[in-house]
N, C-alpha and C positions, 0 to 999 in steps of 0.2 A: 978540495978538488979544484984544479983548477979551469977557468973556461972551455966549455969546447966552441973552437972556431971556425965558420963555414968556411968550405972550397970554395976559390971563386970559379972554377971550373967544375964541381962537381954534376955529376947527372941524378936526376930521381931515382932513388929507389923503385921496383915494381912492390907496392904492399899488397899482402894476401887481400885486400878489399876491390884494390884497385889492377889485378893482374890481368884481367880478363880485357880491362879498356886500353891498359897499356899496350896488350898486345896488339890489339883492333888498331889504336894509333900506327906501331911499328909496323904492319901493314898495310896501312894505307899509304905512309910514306915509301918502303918498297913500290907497291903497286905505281905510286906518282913516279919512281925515280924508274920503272920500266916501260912504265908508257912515254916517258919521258927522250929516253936509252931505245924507243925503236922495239919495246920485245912487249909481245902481245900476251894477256895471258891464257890463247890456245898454247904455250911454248909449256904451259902447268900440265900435271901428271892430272891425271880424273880423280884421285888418292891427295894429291896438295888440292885441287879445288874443293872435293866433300870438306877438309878441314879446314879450308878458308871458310866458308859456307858455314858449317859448323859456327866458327869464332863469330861471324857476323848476324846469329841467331839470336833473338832473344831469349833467357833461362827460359823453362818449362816450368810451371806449375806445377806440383805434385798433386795438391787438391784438385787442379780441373784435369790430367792428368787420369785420376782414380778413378772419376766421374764419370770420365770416358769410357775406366775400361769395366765399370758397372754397368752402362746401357749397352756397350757392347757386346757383354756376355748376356742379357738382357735381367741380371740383379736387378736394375734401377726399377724394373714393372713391379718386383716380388715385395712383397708387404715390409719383409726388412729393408730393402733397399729405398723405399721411398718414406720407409721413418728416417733415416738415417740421413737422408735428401733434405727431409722436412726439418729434422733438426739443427742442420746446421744454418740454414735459413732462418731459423724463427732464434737463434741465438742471442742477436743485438737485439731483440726486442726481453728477451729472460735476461741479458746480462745485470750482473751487479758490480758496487764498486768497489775499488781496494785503494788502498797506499802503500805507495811502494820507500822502504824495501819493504817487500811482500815473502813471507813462506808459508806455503801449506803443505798439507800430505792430504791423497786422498785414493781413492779407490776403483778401479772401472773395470764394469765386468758388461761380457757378450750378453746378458738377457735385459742390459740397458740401449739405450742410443746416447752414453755421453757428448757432451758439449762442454765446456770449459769456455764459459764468457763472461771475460770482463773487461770496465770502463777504467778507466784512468787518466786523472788529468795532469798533463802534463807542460813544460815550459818549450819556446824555440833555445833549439843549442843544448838538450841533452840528448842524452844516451841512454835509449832504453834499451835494456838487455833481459833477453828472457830464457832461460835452463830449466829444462824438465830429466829430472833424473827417473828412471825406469828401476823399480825395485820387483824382486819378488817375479824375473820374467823370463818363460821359457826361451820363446824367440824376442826376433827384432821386429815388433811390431810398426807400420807405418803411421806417423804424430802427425797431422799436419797444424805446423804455427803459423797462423798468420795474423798480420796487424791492418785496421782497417782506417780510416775518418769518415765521420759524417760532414757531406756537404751540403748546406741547405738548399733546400728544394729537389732532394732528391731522395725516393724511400732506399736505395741502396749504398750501403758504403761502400768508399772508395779502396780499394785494396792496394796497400803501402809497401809492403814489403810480405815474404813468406820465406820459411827455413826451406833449406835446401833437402833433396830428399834422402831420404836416409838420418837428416840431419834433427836433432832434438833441442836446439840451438836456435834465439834470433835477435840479432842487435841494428838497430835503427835510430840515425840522426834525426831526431825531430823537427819539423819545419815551422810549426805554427803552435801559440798557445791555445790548447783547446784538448777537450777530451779526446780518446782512443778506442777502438775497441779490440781487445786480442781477443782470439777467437782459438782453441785445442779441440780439434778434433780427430780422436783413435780412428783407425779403420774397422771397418765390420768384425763384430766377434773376436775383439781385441781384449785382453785382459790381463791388466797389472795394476800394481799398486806403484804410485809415483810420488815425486816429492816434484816442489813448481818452484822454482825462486823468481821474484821479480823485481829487477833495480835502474834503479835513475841516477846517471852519473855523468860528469863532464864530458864532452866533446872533443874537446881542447886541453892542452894540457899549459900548467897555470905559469904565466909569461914572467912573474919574476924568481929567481932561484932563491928557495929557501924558504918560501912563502906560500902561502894558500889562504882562501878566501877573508881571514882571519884578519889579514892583513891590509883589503877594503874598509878605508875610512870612508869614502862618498862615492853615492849610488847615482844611479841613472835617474834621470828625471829632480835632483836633488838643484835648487836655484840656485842661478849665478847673476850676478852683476844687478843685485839690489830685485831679483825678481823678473830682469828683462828676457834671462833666458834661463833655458834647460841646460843641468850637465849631460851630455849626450854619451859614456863613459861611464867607466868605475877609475877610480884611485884607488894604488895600492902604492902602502909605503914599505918605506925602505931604507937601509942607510945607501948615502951617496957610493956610487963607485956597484953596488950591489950589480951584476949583470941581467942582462934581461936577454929571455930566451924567447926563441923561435915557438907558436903557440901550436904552430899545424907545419907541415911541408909545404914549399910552395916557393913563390918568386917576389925577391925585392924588384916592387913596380917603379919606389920614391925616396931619394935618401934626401933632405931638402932643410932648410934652417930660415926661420924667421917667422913671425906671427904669433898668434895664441899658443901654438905647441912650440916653438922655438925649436931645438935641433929632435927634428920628425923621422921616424920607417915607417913607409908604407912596405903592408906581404899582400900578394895575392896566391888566392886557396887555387889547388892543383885545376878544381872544375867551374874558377872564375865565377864562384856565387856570391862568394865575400872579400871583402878588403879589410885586414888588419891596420889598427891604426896605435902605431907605437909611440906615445909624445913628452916632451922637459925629458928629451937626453942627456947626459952630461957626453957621452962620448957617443958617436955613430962608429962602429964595427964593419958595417958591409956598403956594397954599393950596388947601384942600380941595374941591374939583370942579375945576381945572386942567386943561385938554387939554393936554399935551406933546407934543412931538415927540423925535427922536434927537438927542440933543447941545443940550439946554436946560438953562439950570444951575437946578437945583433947591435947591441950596444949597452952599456954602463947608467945607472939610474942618475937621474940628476934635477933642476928645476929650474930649467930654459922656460925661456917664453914669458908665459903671465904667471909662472909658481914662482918666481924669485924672490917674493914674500914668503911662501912657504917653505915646511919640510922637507925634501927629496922624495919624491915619487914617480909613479910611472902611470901615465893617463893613458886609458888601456880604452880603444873603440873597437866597434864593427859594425861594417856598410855593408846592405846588403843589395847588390844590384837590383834596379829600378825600384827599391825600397830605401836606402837611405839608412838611417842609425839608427840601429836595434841593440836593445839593451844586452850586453856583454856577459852578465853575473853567471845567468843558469849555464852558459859556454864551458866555464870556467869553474864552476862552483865546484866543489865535490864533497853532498851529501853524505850522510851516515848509510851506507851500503849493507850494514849487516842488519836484517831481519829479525825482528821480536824468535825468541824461542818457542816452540810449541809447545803449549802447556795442555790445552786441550786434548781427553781423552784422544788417541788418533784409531782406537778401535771401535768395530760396530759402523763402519762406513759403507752406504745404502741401506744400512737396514733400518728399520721403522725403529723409531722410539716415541717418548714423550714428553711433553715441558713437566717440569716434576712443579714451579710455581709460577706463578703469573708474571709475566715479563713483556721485551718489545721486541720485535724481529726489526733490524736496521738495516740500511740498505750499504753499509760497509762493515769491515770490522772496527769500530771507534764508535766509542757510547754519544764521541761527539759529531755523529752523523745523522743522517736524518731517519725519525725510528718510521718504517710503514706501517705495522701495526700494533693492537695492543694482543697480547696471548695468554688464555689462560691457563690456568695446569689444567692438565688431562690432556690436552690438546698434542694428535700425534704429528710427528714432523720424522722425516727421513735424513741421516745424517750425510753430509755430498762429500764434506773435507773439513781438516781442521787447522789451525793458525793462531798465532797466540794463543790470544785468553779466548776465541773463540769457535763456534762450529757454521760452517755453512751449511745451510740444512733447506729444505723444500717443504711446504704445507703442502695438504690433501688435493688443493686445489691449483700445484701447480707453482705457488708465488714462491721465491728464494729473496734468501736475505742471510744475513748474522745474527747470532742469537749467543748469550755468554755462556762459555762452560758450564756454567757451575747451572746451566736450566733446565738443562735436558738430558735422557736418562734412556741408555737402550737395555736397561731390566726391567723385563716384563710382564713383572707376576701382576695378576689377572686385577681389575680395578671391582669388578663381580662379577657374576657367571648370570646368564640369562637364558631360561628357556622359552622357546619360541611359541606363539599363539596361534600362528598361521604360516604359509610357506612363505618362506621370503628368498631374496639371491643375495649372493656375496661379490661385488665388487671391485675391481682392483682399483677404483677409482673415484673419488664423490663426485664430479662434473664428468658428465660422459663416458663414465666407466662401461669396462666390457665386463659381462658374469664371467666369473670364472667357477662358479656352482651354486647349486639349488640343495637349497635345505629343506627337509620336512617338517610338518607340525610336530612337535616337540623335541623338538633336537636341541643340544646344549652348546651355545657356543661362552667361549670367556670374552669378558669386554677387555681390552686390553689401553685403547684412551678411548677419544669421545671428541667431534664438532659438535655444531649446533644440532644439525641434522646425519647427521649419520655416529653410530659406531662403531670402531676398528676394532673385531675382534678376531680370534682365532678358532679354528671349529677343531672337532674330536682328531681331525685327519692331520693336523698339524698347520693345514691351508690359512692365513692370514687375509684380507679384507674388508670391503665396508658393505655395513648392514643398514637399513634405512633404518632410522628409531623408530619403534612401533610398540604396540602392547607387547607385554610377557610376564611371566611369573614367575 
């Protein structure tokens, strides 16, 4: 196939990301060429200003949106409405972690207050993309996704980005390395079963044709010149002549020859955050004001400059204003996208079961993460979702983690049956539980697992439970 090569006249595309700014620009340009031209805009219809207005709003939150219109109708006083409050506040403190590509399936029903939280760490220069498929669903219930960062010194996270409403959909250019938090939260008395996928993918698409990351011999931070300096760059080789493409849309700032990179393109990104740095051209392609697009060849691989000892390649940077060189790879990289298969049971989600033998609840799915506790059999755990080889589950008291398929077991035949000594109450929770009934002296309930201190059992009525361990017969 042969090269594709830039207009030197062409104009930017509007891309579906950036349609809303481009328009905001081509208005403001108007607005200057009629204040300019003598025409005021009292000369606008009340119908073009609402939609000027409009265009220069910032989007709306659907989650603060909702919230709104919860205190409004006054849900937010009503005991569902301030669990449902409370939960998604106390989320970044429940969250756990994943690696992504991530898939689950899991389960959410109205006599829960679901929360979907979790941590992720991630590189500057990818692409996180998040899809929640709705299975098993009357209507369209409202999702809200959103992505957050912790900033130090401060107990609230910063909110990054949120799906559009309606939308079950959210992709975000990461800015900094550090962890994340995504946060899924259903609207009240929302109920389905849903499948989550979550992936980390390039930004950028990868600058020499025919080639992917595969193709980096030397990395950023990698010594040059006996240890005096950092490579500030990746190399990616090539044979000579191989074209080299445009990595983003945007403007040749520099077409320019001599030095360490010998014949050099500089691009600059459409919102002037970073500078491309294209260097050892053998041929330069465009010149200096250039609109590009993705995949225009801007010039021919070659080893100008200080590679003339070397192989032909293409010294690939990125500057990032009043930052300086940042490592290029994760821009560029593109990860293994597809998701472990779920092998875990994906039935029995929210219901109670038990560890069937002694194991560790981790604080991701990967044995080689960090375990939180040790668990022993009998111990009951509530099943949230399942991924891979494992279950996200919750103890009695609240904590979540991973825990391997093969530990836990929601058949329930009885561990013995105990009748009771004295009146006791049944529980729906070991820490601060509310009763949800009162037994009489000799009633029979079945144990069904077991903490230290309490038993989860089940009474004659079919009601489930924790019973404080006490005498019985």
């Amino acid at each position: 196939m042969p090269p594709r090569y830039p207009s030197t006249d062409r104009v930017l595309p509007i891309s579906p990301n950036k349609g809303k700014s481009s328009v905001v620009m081509f208005l403001l340009g108007l607005i200057l060429g009629m204040v300019l031209a003598g025409v005021g805009l009292s000369r606008l219809s009340s119908n073009q200003m609402d939609k000027l207005t409009d265009l220069f709003a910032p989007p709306v939150r659907p989650y603060a949106a909702y919230v709104e219109a919860l205190e409004k109708s006054q849900v937010a006083t009503t005991v569902a409405g301030k669990s449902w409050l409370q939960a998604g506040m106390h989320a970044f403190a429940d969250s756990t972690h994943i690696l992504a590509p991530h898939l689950e399936s899991g389960y959410v029903s109205p006599s829960d207050q679901p929360v979907i939280s979790y941590q992720i760490t991630a590189r500057q220069g990818q692409l996180l993309s998040v899809e929640l498929e709705l299975l098993s669903v009357v209507d369209s219930p409202q999702v809200f996704i959103e992505l957050f960062e912790k900033i130090p010194g401060q107990s609230v996270p910063k909110l990054l980005a949120f799906a559009d409403s309606g939308s079950y959909q959210l992709s975000y250019h990461l800015k900094e390395d550090k962890s994340y938090w995504l946060r899924i939260q259903p609207e009240l008395l929302a109920r389905f079963s849903y499948r989550l996928q979550v992936v980390l993918g390039a930004s950028l698409a990868f600058p020499v044709e025919g080639k992917d990351s595969k193709a980096i011999r030397s990395f950023w931070g990698d010594s040059r010149d006996g240890g005096r300096r950092k490579h500030k760059g990746i190399d990616i080789f090539a044979k000579r002549g191989t074209p080299i493409l445009a990595a983003i849309d945007g403007t040749i700032s520099r077409v320019k020859e001599g030095g360490l990179g010998g014949k050099v393109v500089w691009q600059r990104d459409p919102g002037n955050r970073y500078n491309l740095y294209y260097a050892h051209l053998d041929t330069q392609m465009v010149k200096r004001g250039q609109i590009v697009r993705v995949g225009d060849t801007l010039g021919l691989v070659g080893n100008t400059g200080n590679a003339r000892s070397t192989p032909p390649h293409l010294h690939f940077g990125i500057y990032q204003r009043r930052r300086g060189a940042v490592d290029p790879f994760p821009f560029v990289d593109q990860p293994n996208r597809v998701p472990p298969r779920i092998v875990a049971s994906e039935s029995g989600m929210l219901e109670w079961g038990r560890i069937t033998k002694n194991t560790q609840l981790f604080t991701a799915p990967s044995s080689t993460s960090t375990p939180v506790l040790e668990l022993s059999s009998g111990l009951p755990v509530q099943r949230l979702a399942a991924t891979g080889k494992w279950h996200r589950v919750q103890l009695s008291d609240g904590t979540k983690g991973f825990v391997s398929h093969t530990t836990t077991s929601s058949n329930f035949s009885p561990i013995q049956r105990l009748t009771l000594e004295q009146q006791q109450y049944v529980y729906d929770r070991v820490s601060k539980g509310i009763i949800k009934d009162s037994l009489a002296v000799g009633s029979e309930v079945a144990i069904l697992a077991q903490t230290a201190s309490h038993h989860f059992v089940s009474t004659h009525t079919g009601m489930v439970g924790y019973l404080r361990r006490q005498g019985g017969r």
